[in-house]
VEXDREN-2710 file (C-alpha; in Angstrom, 1 decimal):
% VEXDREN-2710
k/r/px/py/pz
1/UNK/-52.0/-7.6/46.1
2/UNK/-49.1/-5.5/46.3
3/UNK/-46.4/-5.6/44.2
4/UNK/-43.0/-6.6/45.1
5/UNK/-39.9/-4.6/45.2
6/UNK/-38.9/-6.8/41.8
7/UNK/-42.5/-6.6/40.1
8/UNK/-42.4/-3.2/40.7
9/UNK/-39.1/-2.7/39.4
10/UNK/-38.7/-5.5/36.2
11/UNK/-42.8/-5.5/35.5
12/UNK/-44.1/-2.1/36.5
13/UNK/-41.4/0.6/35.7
14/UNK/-39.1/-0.7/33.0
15/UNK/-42.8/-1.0/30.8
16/UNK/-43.3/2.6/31.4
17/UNK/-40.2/4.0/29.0
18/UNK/-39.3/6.2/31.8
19/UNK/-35.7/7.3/31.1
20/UNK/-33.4/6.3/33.4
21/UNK/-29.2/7.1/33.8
22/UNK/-27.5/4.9/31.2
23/UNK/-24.9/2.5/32.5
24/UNK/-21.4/4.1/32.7
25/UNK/-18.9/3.5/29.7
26/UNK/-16.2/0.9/31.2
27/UNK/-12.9/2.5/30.9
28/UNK/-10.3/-0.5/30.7
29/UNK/-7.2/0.0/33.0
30/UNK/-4.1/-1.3/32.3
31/UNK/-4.0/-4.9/33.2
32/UNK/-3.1/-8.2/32.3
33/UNK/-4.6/-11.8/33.7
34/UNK/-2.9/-13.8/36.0
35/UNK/-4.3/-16.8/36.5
36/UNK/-3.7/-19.7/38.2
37/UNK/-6.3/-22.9/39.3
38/UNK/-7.3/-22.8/42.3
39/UNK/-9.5/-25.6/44.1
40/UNK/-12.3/-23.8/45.3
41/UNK/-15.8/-25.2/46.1
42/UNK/-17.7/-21.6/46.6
43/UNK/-17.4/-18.1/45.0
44/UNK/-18.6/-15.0/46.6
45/UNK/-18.4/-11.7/44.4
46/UNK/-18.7/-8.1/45.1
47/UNK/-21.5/-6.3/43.9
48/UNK/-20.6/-2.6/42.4
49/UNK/-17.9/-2.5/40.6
50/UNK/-17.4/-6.1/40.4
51/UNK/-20.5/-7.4/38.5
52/UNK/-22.3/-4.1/37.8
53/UNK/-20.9/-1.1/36.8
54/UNK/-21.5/2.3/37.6
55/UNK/-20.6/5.6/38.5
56/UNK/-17.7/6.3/40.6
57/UNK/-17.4/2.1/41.2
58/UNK/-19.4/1.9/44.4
59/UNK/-22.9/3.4/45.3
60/UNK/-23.6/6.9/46.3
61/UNK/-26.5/8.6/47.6
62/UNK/-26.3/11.9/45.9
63/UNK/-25.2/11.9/42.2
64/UNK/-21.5/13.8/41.2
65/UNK/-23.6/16.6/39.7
66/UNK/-26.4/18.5/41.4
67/UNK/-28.5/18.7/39.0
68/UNK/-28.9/15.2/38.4
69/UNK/-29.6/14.8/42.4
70/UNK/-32.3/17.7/42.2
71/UNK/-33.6/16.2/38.5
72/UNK/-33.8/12.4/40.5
73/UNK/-35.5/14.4/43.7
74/UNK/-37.8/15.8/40.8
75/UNK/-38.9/12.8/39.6
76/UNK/-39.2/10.8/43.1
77/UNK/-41.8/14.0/43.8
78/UNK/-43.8/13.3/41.2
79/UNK/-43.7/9.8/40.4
80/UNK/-45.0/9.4/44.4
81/UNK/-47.9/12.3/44.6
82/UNK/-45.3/13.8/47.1
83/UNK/-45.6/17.2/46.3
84/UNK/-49.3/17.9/47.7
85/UNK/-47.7/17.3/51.2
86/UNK/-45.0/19.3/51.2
87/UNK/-44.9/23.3/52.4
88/UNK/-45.4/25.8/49.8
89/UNK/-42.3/27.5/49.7
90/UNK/-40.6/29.0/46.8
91/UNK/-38.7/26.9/44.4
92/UNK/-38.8/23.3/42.3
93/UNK/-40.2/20.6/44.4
94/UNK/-37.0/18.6/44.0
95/UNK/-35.3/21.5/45.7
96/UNK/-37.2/21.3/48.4
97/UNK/-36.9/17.5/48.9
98/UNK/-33.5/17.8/48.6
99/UNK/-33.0/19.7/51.3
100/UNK/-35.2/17.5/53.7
101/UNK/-33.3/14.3/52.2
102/UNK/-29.2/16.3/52.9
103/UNK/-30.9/16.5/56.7
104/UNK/-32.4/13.2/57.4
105/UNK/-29.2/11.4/55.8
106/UNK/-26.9/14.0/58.5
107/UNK/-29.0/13.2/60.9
108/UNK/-28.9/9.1/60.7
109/UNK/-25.9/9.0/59.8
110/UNK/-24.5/11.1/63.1
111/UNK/-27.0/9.4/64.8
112/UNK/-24.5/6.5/66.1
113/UNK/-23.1/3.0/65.1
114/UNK/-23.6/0.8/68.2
115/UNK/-19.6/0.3/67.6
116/UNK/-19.5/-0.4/64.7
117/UNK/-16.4/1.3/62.8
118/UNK/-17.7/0.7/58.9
119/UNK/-21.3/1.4/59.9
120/UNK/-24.0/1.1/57.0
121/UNK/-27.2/3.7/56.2
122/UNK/-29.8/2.2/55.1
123/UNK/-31.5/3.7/52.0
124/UNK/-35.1/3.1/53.0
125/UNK/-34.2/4.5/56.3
126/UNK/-34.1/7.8/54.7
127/UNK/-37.2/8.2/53.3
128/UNK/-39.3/6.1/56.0
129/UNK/-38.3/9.5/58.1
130/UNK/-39.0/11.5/55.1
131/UNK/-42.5/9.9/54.4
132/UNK/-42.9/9.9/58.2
133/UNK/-42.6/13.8/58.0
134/UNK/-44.6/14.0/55.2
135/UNK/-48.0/11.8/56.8
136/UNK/-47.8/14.3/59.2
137/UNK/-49.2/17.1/56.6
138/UNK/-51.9/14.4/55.5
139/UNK/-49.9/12.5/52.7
140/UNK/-51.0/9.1/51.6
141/UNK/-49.7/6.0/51.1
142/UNK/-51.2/3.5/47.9
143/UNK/-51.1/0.2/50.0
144/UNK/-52.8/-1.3/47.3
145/UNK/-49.8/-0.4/44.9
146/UNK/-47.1/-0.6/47.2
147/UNK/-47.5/-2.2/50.3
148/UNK/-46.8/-1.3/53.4
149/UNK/-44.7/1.7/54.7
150/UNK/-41.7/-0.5/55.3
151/UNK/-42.2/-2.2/51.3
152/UNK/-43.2/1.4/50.5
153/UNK/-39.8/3.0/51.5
154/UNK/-37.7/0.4/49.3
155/UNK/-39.5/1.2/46.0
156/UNK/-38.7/5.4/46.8
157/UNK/-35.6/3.8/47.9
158/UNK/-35.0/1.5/44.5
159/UNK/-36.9/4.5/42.1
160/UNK/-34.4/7.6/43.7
161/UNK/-31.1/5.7/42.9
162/UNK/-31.9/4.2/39.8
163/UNK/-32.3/7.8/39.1
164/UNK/-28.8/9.1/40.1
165/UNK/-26.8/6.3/39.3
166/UNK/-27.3/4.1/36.0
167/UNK/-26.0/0.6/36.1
168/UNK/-25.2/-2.8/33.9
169/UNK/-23.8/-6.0/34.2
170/UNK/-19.9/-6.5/33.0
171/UNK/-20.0/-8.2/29.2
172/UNK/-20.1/-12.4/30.4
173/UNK/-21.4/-11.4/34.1
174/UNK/-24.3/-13.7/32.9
175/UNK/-22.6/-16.5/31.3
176/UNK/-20.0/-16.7/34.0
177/UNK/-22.4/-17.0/36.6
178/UNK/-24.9/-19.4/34.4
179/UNK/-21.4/-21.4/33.7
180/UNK/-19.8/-21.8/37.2
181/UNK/-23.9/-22.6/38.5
182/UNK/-23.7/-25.3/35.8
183/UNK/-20.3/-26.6/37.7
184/UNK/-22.8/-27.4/40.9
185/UNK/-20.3/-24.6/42.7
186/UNK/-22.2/-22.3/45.0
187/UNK/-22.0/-18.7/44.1
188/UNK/-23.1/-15.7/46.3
189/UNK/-22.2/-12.2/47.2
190/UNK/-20.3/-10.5/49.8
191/UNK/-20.6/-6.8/49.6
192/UNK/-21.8/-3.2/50.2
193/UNK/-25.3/-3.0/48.6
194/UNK/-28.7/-1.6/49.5
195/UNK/-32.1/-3.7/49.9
196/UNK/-32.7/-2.7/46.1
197/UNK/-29.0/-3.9/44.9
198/UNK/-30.4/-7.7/43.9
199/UNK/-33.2/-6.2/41.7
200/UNK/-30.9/-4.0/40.4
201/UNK/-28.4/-6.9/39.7
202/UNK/-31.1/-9.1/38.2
203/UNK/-31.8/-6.1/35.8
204/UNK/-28.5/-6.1/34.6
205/UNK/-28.6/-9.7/34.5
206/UNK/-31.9/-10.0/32.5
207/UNK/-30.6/-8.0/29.6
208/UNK/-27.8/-10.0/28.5
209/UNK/-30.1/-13.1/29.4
210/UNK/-34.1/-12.7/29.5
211/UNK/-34.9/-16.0/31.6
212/UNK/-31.4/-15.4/34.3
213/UNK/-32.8/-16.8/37.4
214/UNK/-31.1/-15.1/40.3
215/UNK/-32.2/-17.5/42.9
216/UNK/-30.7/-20.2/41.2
217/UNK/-27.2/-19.1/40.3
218/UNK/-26.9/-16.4/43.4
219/UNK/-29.4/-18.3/46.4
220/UNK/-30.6/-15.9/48.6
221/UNK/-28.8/-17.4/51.8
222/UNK/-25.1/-17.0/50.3
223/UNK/-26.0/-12.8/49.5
224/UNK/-24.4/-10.9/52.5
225/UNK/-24.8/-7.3/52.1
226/UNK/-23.8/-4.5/54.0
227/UNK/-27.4/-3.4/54.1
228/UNK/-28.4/-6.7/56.3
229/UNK/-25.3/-6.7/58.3
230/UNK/-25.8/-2.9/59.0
231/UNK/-22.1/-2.8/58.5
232/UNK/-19.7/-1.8/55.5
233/UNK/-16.3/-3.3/54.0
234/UNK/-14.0/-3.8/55.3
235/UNK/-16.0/-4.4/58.2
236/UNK/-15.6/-7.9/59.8
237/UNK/-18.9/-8.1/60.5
238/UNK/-20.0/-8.6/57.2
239/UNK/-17.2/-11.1/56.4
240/UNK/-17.9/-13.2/59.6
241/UNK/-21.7/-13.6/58.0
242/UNK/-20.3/-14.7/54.9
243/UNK/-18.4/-17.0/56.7
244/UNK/-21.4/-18.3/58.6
245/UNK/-23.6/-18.6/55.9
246/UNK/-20.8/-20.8/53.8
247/UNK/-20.4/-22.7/57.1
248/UNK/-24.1/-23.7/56.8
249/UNK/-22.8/-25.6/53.5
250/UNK/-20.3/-27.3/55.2
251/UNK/-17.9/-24.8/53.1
252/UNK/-14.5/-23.1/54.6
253/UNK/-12.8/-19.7/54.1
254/UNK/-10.0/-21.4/52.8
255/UNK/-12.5/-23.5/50.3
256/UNK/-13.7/-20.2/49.2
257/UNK/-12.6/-17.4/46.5
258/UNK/-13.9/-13.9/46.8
259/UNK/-14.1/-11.8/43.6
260/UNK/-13.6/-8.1/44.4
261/UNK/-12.1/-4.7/42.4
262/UNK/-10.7/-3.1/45.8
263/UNK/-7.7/-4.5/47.5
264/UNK/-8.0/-3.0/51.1
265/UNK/-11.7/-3.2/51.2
266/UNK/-12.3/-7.0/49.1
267/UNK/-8.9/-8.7/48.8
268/UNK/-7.4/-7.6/52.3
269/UNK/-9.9/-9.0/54.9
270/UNK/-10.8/-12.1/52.4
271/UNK/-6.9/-13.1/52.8
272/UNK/-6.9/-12.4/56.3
273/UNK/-9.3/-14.6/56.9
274/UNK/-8.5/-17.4/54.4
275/UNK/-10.0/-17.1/51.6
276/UNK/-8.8/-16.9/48.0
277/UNK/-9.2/-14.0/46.1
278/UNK/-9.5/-12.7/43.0
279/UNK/-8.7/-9.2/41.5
280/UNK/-11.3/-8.0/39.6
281/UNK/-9.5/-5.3/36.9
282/UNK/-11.7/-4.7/34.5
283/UNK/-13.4/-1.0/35.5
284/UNK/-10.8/1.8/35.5
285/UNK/-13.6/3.5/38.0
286/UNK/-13.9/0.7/40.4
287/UNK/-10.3/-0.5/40.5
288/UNK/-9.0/0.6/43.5
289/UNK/-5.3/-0.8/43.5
290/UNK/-1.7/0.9/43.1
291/UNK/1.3/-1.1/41.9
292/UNK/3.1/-1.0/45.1
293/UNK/0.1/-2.8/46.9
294/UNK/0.5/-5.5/44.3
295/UNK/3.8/-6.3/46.1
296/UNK/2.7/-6.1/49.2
297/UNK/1.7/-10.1/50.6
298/UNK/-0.9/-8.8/52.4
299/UNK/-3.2/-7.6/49.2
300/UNK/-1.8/-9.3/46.5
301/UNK/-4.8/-11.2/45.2
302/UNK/-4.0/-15.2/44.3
303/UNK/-5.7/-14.3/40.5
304/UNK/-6.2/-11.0/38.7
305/UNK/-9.0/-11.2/35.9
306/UNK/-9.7/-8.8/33.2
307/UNK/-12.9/-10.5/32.3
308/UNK/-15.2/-12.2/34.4
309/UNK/-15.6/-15.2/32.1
310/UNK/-11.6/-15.7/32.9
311/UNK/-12.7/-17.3/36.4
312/UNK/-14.1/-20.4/34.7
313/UNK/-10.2/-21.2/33.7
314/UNK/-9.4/-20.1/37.7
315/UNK/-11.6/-22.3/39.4
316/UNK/-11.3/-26.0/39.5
END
């Protein structure tokens, strides 16, 4: 049987030693708690930036240096037996599927939104056109290994930008979650992510706590990405399916507090709609908010924690 997207990611690569990006160093801003207790009976966090760090505070899908892009390409070649398929031209193969990957990610992205305005690219979009491409020139898939071309694409999706990006949990992501899970409050997330961001989150998770249980503390129902909603923050879209999937619990916007380091893109459209919030400043990288906007009633957060363990003195 094929292996999952997880399996392949917690039990098949990470027992290789391959070498991966280290998570980023957390530069602390200059911040101080403010908290208050607020009667909440959900929490819904951001993703990047908010429980895992790295690189820039959000995901990207090219690194900030080219040659770390063209070293991940590199890798992605080899590691999937792509290189017998592609054309024989001069140069490094990760030079070559670098530029196939700059124009299938124009093209999908110019391709058009349906009307959305925050529109979402899927990852495994990318390279299911890539692989596509690459079929045509006789390549073959290991269904045995990985599946089928649609579980296939994730795993080059997962494997490429675990290689341009490295990433880790916040110190106490795993404690706070375990802790508020222990409280019988519901937990999710609401946030731009990828098909590959909870395997990614439980790999953070896992090494500050081996046995963390993802389903239990984050149930899949309550995780709203922008990857399933095919539409990014501050897109309503993806907030309206937060808000149905809380609904399904019999839970309210205004019963609800979203955790989130980016005032116009997490605070913003939570308050708008009802919810609490609370300021995440605890990544110089991923904080996205200026004094002045502080002031402004429309952003300022109800809470602002330095540490993610501070929400268990928040909620009530």
């Amino acid at each position: 049987m094929a292996l999952t997207l997880e399996q392949y990611a917690l039990d098949y690569l990470d027992t290789r030693g391959l070498p991966w990006p280290a998570m980023p160093k957390v530069e602390l801003p200059k911040a101080r708690p403010s908290l208050v207790v607020l009667p909440v009976r959900a929490v819904l966090y951001t993703v990047y930036g908010t429980l895992l760090a790295i690189p820039t505070g959000e995901l990207q899908f090219e690194a900030q240096l080219d040659f770390v892009t063209e070293a991940a390409l590199d890798k992605t070649v080899l590691e999937f037996k792509m290189w017998q398929a592609m054309s024989r031209k001069p140069g490094a193969p990760g030079a070559q599927l670098r530029e196939l990957f700059k124009k299938t990610f124009d093209s999908l992205r110019l391709s058009g939104s349906g009307g959305e305005k925050h529109p979402e690219l899927l990852a495994e979009r990318i390279w299911d056109e890539i692989i596509k491409k690459l079929i045509v020139r006789e390549y073959k898939i290991d269904a045995v290994q990985y599946g089928s071309p649609a579980e296939f694409t994730k795993k080059i999706a997962y494997f490429y930008h675990a290689s341009i990006q490295g990433t880790g949990c916040y110190p106490g992501t795993a404690d706070t979650l375990k802790l508020i899970a222990d409280r019988g409050i519901p937990q999710g997330l609401l946030g731009d992510g990828q098909c590959f961001t909870p395997v990614q989150l439980l790999r953070g998770l896992r090494v500050q706590d081996a046995g963390f249980e993802l389903n239990v503390a984050l149930p899949g129902p309550l995780r709203v990405l922008s990857s399933d909603c095919k539409a990014r923050k501050p897109s309503n879209t993806i907030f309206q399916a937060a808000i149905t999937a809380l609904a399904a619990r019999g839970i309210s916007p205004s019963e609800t507090l979203h955790v989130g380091s980016n005032l116009l893109r997490d605070i913003a459209p939570a308050k708008k709609l009802g919810m609490k919030t609370a300021l995440f400043a605890g990544d110089k990288a991923s904080l996205a908010a200026t004094g002045d906007q502080l002031k402004d009633p429309a952003l300022r957060p109800d809470v602002l924690v330095t540490e993610l363990i501070q929400l268990l003195d928040v909620i009530s």
